[in-house]
C-alpha positions in Angstrom: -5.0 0.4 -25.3 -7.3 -1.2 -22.6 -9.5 1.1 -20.7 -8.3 1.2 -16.9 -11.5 -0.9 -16.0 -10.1 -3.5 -18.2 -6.7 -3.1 -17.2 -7.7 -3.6 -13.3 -9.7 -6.9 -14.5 -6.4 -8.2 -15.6 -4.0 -7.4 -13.2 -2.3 -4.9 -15.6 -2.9 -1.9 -13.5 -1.9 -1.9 -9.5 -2.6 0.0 -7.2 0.7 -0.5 -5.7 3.7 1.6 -6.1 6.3 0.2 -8.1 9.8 2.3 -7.1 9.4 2.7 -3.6 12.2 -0.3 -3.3 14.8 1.4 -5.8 15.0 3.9 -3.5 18.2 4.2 -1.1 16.2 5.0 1.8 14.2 1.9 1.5 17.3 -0.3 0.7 18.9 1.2 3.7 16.2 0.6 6.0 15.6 -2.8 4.6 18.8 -3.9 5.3 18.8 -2.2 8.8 16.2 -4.3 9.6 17.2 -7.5 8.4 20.8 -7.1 10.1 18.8 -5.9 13.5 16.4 -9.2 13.4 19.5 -11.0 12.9 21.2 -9.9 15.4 18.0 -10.4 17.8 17.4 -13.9 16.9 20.9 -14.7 17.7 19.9 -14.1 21.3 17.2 -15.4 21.6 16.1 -19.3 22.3 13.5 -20.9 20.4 10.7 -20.5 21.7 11.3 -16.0 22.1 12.3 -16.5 18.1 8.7 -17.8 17.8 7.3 -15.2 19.9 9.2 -12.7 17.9 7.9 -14.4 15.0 4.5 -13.6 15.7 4.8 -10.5 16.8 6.3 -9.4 13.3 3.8 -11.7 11.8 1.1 -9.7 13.3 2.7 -6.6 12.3 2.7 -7.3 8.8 -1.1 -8.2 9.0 -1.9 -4.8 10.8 0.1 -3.0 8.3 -1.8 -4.8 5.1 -5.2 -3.6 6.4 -4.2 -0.1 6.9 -2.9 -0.1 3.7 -6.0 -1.3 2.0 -8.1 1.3 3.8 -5.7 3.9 2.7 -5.7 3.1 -0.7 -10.3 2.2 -0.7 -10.3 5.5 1.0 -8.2 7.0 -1.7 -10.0 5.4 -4.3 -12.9 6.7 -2.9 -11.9 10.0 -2.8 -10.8 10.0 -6.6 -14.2 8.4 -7.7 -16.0 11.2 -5.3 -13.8 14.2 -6.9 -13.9 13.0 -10.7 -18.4 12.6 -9.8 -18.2 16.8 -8.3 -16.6 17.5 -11.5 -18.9 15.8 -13.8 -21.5 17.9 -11.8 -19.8 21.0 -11.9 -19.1 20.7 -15.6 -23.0 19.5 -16.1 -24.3 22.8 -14.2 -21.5 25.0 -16.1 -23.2 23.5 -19.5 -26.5 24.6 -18.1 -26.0 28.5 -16.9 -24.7 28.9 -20.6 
């Protein structure tokens, strides 16, 4: 087995979760969505579909960089927790 430094070199370990989409509550609210844009763009003329269009466009982009500061942050966190245990455990060693 690789080490998980390895595995993150070659793309065999992600950050990402892989489930979230099996669940019904996802499905649901996919579809939802997909059905509501629908149903907007049908209304619309071309040139409000394209200003729709970059709305959502720049929604996506704003929800991709809060992601990846949630999951550096979180990353961060893990590295800063598993470093105050190495410490604790060093100065354990030592009172002994």
């Amino acid at each position: 087995m690789r080490s998980i430094l390895e595995a993150f070199t070659f793309c065999d370990f992600t950050p990402e979760p892989r489930s979230y989409w099996k669940r019904l509550e996802y499905k649901e609210l996919s579809d939802l969505i997909a059905q509501t844009k629908e149903k907007l763009l049908a209304k619309l003329n071309e040139a409000d579909q394209e200003l729709l269009q970059a709305y959502t466009d720049s929604l996506s982009e704003q929800h991709s960089i809060e992601c990846d500061g949630r999951f550096i942050h979180g990353f961060t966190m893990g590295l800063t927790l598993t470093a105050e245990a190495f410490v604790t455990a060093r100065e354990l060693a030592e009172d002994e």
